[in-house]
ROSE-4610 file (N, C-alpha, C; in Angstrom, 1 decimal, always signed):
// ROSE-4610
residu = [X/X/X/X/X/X/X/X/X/X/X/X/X/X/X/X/X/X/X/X/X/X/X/X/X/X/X/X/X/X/X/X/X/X/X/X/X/X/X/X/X/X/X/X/X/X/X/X/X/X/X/X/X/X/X/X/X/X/X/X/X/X/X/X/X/X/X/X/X/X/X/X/X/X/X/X/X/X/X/X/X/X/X/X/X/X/X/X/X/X/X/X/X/X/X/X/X/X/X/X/X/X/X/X/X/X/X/X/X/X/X/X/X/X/X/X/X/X/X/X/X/X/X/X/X/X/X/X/X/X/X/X/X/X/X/X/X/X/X/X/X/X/X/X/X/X/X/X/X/X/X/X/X/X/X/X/X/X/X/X/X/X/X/X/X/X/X/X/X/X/X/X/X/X/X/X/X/X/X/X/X/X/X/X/X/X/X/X/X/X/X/X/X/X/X/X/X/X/X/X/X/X/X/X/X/X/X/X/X/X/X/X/X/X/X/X/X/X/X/X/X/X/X/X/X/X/X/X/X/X/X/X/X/X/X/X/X/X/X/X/X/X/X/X/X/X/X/X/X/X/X/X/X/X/X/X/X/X/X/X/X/X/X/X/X/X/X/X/X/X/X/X/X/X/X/X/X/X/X/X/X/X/X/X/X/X/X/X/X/X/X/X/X/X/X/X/X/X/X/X/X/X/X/X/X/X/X/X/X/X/X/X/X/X/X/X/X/X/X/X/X/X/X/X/X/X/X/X/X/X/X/X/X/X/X/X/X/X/X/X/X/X/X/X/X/X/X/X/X/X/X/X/X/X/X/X/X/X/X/X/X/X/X/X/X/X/X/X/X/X/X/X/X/X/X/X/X/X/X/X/X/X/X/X/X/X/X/X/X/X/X/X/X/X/X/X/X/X/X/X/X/X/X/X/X/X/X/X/X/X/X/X/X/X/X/X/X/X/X/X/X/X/X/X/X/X/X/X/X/X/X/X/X/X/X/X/X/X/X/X/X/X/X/X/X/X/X/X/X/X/X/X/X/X/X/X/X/X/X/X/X/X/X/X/X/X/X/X/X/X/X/X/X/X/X/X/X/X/X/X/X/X/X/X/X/X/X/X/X/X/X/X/X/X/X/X/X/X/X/X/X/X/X/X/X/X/X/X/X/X/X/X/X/X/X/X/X/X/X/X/X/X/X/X/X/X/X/X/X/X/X/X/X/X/X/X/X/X/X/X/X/X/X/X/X/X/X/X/X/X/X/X/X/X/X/X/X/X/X/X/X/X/X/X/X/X/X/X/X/X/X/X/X/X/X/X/X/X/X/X/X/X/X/X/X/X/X/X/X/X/X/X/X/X/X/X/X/X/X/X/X/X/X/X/X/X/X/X/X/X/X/X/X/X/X/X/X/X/X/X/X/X/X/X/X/X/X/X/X/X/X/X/X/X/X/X/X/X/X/X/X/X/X/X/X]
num = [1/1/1/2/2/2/3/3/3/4/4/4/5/5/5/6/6/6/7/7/7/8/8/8/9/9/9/10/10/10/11/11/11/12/12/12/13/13/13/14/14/14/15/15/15/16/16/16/17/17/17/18/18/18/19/19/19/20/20/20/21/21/21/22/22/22/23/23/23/24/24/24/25/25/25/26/26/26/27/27/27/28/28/28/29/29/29/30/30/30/31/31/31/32/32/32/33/33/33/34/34/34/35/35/35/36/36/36/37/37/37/38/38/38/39/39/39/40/40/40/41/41/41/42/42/42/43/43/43/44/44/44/45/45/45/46/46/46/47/47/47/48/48/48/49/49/49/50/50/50/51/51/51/52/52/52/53/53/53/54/54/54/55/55/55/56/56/56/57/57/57/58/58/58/59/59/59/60/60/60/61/61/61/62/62/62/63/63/63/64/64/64/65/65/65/66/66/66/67/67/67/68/68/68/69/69/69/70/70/70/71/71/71/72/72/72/73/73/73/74/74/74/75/75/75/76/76/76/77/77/77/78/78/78/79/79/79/80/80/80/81/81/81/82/82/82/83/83/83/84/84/84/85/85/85/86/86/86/87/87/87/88/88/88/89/89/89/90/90/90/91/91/91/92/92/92/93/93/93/94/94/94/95/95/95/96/96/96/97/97/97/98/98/98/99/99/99/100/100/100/101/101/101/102/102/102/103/103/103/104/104/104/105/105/105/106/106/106/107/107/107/108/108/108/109/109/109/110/110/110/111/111/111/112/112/112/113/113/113/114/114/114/115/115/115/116/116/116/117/117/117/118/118/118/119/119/119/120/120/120/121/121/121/122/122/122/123/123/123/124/124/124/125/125/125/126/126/126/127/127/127/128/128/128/129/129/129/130/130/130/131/131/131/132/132/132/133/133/133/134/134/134/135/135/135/136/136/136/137/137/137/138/138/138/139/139/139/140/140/140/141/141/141/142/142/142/143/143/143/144/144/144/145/145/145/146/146/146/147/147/147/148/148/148/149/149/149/150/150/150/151/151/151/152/152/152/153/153/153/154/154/154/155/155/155/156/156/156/157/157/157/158/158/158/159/159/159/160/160/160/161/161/161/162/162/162/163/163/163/164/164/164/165/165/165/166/166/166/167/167/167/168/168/168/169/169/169/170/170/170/171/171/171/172/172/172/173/173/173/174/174/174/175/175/175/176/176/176/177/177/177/178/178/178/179/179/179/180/180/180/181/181/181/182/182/182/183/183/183/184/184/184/185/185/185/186/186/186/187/187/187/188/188/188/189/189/189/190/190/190/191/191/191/192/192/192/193/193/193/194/194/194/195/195/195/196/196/196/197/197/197/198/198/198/199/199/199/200/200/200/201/201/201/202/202/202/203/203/203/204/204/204/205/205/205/206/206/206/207/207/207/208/208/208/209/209/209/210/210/210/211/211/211/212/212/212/213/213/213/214/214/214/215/215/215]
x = [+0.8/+0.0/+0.9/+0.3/+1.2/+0.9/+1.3/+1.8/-0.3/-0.8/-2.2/-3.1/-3.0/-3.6/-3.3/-2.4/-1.7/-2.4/-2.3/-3.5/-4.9/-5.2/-7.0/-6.9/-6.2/-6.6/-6.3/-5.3/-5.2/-6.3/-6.7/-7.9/-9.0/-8.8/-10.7/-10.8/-9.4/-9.2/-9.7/-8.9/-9.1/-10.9/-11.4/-12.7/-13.9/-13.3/-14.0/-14.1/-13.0/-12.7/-13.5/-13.3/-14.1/-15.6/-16.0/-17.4/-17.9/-17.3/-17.7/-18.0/-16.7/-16.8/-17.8/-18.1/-19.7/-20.6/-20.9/-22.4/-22.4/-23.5/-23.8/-24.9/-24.4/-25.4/-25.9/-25.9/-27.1/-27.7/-27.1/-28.3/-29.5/-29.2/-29.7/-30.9/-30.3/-30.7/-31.6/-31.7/-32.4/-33.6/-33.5/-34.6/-35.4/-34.7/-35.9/-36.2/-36.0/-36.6/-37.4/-37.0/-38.0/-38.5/-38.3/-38.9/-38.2/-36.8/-36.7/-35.5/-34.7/-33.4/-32.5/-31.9/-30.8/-29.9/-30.3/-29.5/-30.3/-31.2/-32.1/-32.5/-31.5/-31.7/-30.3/-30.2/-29.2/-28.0/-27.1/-25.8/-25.9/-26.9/-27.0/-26.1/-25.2/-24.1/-25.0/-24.3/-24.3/-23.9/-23.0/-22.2/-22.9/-22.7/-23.3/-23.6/-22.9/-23.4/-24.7/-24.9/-26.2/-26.8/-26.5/-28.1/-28.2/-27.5/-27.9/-28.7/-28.3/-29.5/-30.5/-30.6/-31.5/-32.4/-32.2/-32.9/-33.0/-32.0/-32.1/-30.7/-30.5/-28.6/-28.6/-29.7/-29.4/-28.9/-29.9/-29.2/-27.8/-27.9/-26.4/-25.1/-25.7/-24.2/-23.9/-25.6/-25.2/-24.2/-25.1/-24.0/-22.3/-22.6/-21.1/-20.1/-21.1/-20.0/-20.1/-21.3/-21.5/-20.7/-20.1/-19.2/-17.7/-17.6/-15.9/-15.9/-16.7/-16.7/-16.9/-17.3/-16.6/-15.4/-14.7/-13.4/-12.5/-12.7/-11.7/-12.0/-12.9/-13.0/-11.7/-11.6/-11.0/-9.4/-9.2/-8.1/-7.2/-7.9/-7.8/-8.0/-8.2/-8.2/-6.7/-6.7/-5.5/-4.0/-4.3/-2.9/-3.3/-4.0/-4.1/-4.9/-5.3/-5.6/-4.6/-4.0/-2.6/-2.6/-1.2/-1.3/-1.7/-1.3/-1.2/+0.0/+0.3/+1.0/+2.2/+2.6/+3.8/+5.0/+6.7/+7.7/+7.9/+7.3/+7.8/+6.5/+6.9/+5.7/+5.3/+6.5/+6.7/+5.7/+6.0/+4.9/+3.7/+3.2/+1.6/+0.8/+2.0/+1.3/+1.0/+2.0/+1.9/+0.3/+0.5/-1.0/-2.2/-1.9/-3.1/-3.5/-2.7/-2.8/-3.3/-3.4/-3.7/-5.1/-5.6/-7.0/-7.4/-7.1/-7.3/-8.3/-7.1/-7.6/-8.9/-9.0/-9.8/-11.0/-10.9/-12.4/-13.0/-12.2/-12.6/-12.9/-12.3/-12.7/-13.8/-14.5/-15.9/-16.6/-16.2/-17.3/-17.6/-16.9/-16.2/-16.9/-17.1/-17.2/-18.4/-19.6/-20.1/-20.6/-20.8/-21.1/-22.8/-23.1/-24.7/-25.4/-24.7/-25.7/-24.5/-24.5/-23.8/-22.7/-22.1/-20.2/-20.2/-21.6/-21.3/-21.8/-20.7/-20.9/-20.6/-19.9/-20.0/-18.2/-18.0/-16.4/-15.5/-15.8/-15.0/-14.6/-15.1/-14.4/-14.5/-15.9/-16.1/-15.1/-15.5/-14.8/-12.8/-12.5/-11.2/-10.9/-11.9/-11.2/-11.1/-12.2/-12.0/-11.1/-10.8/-9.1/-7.6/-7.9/-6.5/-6.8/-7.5/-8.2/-7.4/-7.6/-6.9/-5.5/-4.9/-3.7/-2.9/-3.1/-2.4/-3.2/-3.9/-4.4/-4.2/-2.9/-2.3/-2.5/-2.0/-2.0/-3.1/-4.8/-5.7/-5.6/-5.8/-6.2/-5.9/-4.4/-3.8/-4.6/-5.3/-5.9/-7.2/-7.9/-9.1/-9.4/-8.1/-8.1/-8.3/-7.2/-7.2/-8.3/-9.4/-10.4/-11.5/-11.5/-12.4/-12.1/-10.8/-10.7/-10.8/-10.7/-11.0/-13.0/-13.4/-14.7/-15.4/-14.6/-15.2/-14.9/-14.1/-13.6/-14.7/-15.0/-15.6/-17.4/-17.5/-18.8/-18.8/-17.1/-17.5/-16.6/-18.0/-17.1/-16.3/-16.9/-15.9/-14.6/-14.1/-12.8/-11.9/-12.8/-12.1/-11.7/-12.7/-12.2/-11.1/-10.7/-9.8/-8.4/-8.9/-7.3/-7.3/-8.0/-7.6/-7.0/-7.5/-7.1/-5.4/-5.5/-4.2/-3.4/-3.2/-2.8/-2.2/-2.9/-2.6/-1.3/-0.9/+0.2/+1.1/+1.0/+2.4/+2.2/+1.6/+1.7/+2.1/+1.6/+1.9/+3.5/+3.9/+5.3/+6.1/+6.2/+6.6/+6.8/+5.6/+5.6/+5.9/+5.2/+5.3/+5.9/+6.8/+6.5/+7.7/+8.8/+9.4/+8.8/+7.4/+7.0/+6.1/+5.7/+4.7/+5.9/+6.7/+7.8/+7.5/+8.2/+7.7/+6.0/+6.3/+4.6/+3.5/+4.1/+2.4/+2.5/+3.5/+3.2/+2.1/+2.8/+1.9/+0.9/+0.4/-0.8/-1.9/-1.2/-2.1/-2.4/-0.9/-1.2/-2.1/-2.5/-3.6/-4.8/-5.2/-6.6/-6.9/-6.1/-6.0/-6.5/-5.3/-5.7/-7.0/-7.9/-8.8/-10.1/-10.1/-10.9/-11.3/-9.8/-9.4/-9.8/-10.2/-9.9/-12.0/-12.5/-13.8/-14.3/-13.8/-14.4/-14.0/-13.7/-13.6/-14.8/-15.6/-17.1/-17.1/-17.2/-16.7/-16.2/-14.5/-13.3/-13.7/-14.7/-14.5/-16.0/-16.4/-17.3/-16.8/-16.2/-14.9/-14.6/-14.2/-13.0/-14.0/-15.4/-16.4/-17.7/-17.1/-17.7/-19.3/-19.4/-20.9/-21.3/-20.5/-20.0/-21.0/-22.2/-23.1/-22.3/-22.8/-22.2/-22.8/-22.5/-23.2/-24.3/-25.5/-25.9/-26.9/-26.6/-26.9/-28.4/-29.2/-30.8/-30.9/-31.7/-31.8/-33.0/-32.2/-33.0/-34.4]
y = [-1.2/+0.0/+1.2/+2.3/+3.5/+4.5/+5.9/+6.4/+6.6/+7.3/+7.8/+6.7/+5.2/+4.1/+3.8/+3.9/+3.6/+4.9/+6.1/+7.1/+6.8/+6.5/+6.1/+5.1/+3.9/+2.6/+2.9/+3.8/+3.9/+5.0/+5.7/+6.8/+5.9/+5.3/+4.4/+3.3/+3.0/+2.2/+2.8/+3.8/+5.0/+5.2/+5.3/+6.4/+4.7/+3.7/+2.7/+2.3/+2.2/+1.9/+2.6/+4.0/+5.1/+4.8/+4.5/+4.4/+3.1/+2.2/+0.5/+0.6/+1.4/+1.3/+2.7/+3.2/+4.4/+3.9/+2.8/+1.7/+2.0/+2.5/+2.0/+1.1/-0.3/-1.6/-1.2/-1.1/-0.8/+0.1/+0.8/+2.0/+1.5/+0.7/+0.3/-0.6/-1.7/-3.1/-2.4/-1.7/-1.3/-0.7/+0.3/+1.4/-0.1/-0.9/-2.1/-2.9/-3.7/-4.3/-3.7/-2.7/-1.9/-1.1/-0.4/+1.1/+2.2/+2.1/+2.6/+3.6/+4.4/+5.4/+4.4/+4.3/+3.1/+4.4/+5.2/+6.7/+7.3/+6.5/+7.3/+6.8/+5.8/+4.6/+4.5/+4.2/+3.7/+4.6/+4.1/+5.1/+6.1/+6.2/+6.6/+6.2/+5.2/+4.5/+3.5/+3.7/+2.8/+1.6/+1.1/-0.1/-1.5/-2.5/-3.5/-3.5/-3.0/-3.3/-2.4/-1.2/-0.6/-1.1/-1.6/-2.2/-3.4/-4.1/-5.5/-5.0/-3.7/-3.3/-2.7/-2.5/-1.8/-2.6/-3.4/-4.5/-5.8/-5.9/-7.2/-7.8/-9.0/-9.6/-10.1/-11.1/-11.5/-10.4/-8.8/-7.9/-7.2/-7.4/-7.1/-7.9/-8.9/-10.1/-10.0/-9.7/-9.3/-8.0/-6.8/-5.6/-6.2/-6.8/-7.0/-8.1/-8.7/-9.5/-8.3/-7.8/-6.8/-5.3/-5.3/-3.9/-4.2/-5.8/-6.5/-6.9/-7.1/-7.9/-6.3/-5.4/-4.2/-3.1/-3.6/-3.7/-4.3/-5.9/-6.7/-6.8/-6.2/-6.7/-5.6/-4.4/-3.7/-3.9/-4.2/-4.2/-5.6/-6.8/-8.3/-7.9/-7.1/-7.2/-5.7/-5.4/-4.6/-5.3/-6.7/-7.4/-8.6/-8.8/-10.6/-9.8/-8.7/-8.3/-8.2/-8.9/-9.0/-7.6/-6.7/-5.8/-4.2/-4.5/-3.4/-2.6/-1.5/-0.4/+0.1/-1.4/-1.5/-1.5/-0.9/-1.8/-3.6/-3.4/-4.2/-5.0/-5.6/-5.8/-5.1/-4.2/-3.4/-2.4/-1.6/-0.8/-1.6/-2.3/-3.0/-3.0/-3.3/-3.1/-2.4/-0.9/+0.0/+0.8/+0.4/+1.0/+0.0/-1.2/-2.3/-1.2/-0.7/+0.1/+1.4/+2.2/+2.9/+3.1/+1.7/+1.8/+1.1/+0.5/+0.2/+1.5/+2.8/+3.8/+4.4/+4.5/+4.9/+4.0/+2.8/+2.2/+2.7/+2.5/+3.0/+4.4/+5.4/+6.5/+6.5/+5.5/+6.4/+5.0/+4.5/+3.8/+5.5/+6.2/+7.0/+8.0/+8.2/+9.7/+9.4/+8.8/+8.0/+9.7/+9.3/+10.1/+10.0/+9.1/+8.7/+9.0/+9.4/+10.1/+11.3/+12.6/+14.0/+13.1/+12.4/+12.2/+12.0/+11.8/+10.9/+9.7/+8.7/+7.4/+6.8/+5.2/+4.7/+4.6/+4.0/+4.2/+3.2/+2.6/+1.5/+0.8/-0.3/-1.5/-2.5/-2.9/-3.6/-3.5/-3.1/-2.0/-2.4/-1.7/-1.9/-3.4/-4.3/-5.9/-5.9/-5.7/-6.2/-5.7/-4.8/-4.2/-4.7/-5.4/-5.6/-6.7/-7.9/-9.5/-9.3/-8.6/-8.7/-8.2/-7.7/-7.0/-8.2/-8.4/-9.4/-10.1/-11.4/-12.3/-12.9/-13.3/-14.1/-12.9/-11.4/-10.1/-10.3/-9.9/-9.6/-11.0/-12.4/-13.6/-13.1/-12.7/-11.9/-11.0/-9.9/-8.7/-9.2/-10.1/-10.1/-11.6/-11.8/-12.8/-11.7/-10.8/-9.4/-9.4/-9.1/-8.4/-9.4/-10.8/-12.0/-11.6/-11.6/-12.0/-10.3/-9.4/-8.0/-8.1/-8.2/-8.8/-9.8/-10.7/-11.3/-11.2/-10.7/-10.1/-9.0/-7.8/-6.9/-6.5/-7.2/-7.0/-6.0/-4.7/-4.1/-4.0/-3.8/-3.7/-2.8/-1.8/-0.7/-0.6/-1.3/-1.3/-2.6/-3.4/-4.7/-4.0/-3.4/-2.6/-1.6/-0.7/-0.1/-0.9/-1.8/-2.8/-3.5/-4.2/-4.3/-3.5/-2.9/-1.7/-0.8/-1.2/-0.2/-1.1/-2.8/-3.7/-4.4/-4.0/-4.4/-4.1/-2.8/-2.2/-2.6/-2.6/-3.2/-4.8/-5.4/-6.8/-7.0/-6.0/-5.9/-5.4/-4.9/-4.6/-5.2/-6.0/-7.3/-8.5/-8.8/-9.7/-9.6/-8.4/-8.0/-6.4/-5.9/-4.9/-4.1/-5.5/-5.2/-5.3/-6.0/-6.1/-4.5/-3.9/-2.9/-1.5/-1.5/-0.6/+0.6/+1.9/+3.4/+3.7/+3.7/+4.3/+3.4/+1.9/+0.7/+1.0/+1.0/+0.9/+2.4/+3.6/+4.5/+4.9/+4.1/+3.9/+3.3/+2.1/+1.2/+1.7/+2.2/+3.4/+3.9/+5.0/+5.9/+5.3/+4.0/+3.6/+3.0/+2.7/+2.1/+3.3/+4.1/+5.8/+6.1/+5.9/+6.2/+6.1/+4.6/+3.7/+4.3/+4.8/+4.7/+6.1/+7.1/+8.6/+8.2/+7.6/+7.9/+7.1/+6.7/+6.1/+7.0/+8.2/+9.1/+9.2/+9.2/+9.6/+7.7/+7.2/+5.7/+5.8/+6.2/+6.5/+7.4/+8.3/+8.9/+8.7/+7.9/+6.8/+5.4/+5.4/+4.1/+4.7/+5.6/+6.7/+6.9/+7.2/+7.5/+6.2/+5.5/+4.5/+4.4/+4.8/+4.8/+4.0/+3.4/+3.0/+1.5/+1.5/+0.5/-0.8/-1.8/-3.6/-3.7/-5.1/-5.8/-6.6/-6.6/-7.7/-7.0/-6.0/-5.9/-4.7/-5.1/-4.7/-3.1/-2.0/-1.1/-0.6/+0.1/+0.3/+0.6]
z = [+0.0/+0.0/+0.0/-0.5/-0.9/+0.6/+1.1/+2.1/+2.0/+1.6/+0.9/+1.5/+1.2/+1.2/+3.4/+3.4/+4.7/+5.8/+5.0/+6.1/+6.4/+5.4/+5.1/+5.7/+6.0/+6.7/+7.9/+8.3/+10.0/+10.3/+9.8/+10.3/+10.3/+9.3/+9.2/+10.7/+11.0/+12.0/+13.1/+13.3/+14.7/+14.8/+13.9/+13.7/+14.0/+13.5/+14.1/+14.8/+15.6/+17.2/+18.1/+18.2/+18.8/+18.7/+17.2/+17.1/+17.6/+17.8/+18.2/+19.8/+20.2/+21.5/+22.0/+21.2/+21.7/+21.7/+21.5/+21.4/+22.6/+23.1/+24.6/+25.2/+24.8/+24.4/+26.2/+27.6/+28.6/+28.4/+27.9/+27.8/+26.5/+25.9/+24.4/+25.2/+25.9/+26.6/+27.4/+28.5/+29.3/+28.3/+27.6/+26.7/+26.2/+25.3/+24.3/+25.5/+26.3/+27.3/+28.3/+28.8/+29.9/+29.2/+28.5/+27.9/+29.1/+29.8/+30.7/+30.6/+31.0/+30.9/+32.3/+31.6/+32.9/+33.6/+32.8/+33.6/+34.7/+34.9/+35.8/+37.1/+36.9/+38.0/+38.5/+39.7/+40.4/+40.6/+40.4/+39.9/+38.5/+38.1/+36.4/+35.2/+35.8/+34.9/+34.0/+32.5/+31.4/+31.5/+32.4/+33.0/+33.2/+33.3/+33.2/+34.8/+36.0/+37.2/+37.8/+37.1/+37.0/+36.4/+35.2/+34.8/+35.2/+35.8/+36.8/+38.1/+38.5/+39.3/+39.3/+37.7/+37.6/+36.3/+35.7/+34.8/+35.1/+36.1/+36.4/+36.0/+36.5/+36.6/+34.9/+34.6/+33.0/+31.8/+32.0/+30.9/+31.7/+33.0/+33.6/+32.7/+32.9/+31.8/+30.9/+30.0/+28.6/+28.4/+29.0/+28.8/+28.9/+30.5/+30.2/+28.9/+28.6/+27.2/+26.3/+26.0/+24.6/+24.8/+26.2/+26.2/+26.2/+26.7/+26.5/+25.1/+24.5/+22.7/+22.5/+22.9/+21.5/+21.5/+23.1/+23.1/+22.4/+22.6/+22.5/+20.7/+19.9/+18.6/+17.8/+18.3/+17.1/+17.4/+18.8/+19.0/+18.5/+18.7/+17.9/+16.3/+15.7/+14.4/+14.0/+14.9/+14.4/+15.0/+15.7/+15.7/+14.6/+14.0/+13.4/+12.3/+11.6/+10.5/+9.4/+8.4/+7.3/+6.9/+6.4/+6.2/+6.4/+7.9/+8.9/+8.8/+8.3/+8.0/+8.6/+9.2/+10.3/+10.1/+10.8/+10.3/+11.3/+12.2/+13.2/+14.4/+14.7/+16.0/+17.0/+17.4/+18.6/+17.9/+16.5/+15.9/+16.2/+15.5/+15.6/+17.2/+18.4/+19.8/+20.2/+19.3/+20.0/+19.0/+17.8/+17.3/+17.9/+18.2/+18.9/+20.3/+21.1/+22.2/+21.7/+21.1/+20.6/+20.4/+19.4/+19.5/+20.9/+21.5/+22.6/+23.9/+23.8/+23.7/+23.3/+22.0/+21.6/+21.7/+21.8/+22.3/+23.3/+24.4/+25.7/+26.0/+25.2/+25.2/+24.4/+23.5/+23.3/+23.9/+24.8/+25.8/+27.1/+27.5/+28.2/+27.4/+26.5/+26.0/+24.7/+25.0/+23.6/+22.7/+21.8/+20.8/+20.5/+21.2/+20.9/+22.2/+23.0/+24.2/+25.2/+24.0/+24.2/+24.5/+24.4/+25.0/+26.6/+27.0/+28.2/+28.6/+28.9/+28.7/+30.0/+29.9/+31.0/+31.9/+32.4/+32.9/+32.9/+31.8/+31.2/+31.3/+32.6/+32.8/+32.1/+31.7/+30.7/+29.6/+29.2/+27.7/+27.8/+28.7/+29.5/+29.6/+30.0/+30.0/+28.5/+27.9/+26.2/+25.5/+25.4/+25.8/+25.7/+26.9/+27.5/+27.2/+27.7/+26.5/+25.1/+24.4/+23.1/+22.9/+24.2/+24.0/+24.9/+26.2/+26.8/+27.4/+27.1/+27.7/+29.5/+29.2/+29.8/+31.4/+31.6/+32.0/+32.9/+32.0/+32.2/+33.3/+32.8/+34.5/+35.2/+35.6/+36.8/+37.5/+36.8/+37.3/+37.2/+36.9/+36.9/+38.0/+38.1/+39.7/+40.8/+40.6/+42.0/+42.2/+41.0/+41.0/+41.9/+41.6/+41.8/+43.5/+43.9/+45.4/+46.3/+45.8/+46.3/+46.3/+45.4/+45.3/+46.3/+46.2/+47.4/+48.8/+49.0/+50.5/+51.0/+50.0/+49.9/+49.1/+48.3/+47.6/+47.1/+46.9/+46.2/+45.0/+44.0/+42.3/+41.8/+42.4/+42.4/+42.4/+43.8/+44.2/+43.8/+43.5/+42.3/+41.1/+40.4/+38.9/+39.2/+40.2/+40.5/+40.9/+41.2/+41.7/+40.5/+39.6/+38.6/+37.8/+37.1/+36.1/+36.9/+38.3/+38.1/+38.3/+38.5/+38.4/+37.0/+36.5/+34.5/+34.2/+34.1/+33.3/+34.2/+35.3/+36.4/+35.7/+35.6/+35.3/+33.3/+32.9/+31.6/+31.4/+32.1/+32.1/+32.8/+33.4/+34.0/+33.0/+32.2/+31.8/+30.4/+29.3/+28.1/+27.8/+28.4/+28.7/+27.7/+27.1/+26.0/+24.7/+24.6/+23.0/+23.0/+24.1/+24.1/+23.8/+24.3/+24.6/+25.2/+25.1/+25.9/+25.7/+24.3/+24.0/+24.0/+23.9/+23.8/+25.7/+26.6/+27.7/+28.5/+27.7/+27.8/+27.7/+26.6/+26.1/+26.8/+27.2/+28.2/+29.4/+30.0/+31.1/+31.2/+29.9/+29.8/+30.1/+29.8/+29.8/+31.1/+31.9/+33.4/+34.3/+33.7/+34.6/+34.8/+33.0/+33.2/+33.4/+33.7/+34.3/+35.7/+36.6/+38.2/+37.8/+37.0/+37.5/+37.5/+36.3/+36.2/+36.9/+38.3/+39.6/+40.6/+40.2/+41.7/+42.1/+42.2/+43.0/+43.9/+43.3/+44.4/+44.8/+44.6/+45.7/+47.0/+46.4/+47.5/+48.3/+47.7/+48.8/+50.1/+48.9/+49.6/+50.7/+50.4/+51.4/+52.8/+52.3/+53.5/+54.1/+53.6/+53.9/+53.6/+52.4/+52.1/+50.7/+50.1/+48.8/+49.1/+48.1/+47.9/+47.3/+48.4/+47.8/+47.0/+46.0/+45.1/+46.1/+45.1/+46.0/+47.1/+47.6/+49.1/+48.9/+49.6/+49.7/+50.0/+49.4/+50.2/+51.1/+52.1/+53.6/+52.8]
């Protein structure tokens, strides 16, 4: 492909990632099954653990595969897609991380309801699933046993997500190099920054369990 051909396929790339990951399949799931605004309920999050409280646990599960499958799809097709615009591997991780980024930024920022969306854990496993497999068990074991100690999801996605890139650089952290590691950085960060309102429930001890009935 010529320099022309090689723009057009990485923008088309970027501009699909962004758009895949703006789907905001709870907010979608809640409106055709209830007739309801999943924003208007609970935490007002898009996230699959609002709408397991707020639709019920079966569309809770779905959100959560249908927000990791449109993570984990653009990022799996920009390492195992032939003729990716690369010199090297270290290039290809570091553009796989890139859109990686941009999924979760328009889970985070959707374009289909004003640019506000949900806080990307979902989104973030499907993510890092296609970037480092082997990584993600690690953090999403944290996550199983912080969860069950605690009942809260919150603070599992937060110890995950800022668990990843320490584990990603440990283990892969020469195929990602400065900028695939930065990259990934970014999306962990921003997982942990758009749970400040939890943090600082955590912090005060007011921060709602899974599971748990209200008064």
């Amino acid at each position: 492909m010529n320099a022309d051909s090689n723009w057009l396929l990485l923008v088309g790339i970027a501009v699909g990632a962004y758009l895949l990951g703006s789907i905001p399949f709870g907010y979608i799931l809640v409106r055709l099954t209830r007739g309801e605004d999943v924003r208007a309920s609970g935490s007002g999050n898009i996230g699959a653990t609002n709408v397991a409280r707020s639709g019920g646990k079966g569309l809770g599960i779905l959100t959560l595969l249908l927000d990791t499958f449109k993570g984990w799809l653009p990022v799996w097709v920009v390492l195992h897609l032939p003729g990716m615009p690369v010199a090297n591997d270290r290039q290809l991780h570091v553009l796989a991380a890139a859109v990686a980024l941009l999924a979760v930024l328009g889970h985070m920022f959707t374009v289909w309801l004003r640019f506000k969306g949900g806080k990307g854990v979902a989104t973030g496993l499907g993510v890092f699933l296609a970037l480092a497999p082997a990584a993600v068990l690690i953090s999403v074991a944290l996550f199983a046993v912080i969860f069950a100690l605690t009942r809260h999801v919150s603070l599992g996605s937060i110890v995950a997500a800022a668990s990843f890139p320490i584990i990603l650089l440990i283990r892969e952290g020469n195929i990602f190099g400065p900028w695939g590691m930065a990259l990934t950085t970014t999306v962990a960060v921003l997982v942990i920054v758009r749970h400040h309102q939890n943090i600082g429930r955590l912090v005060n001890g007011t921060e709602s369990r899974f599971g748990a009935r209200k008064a």
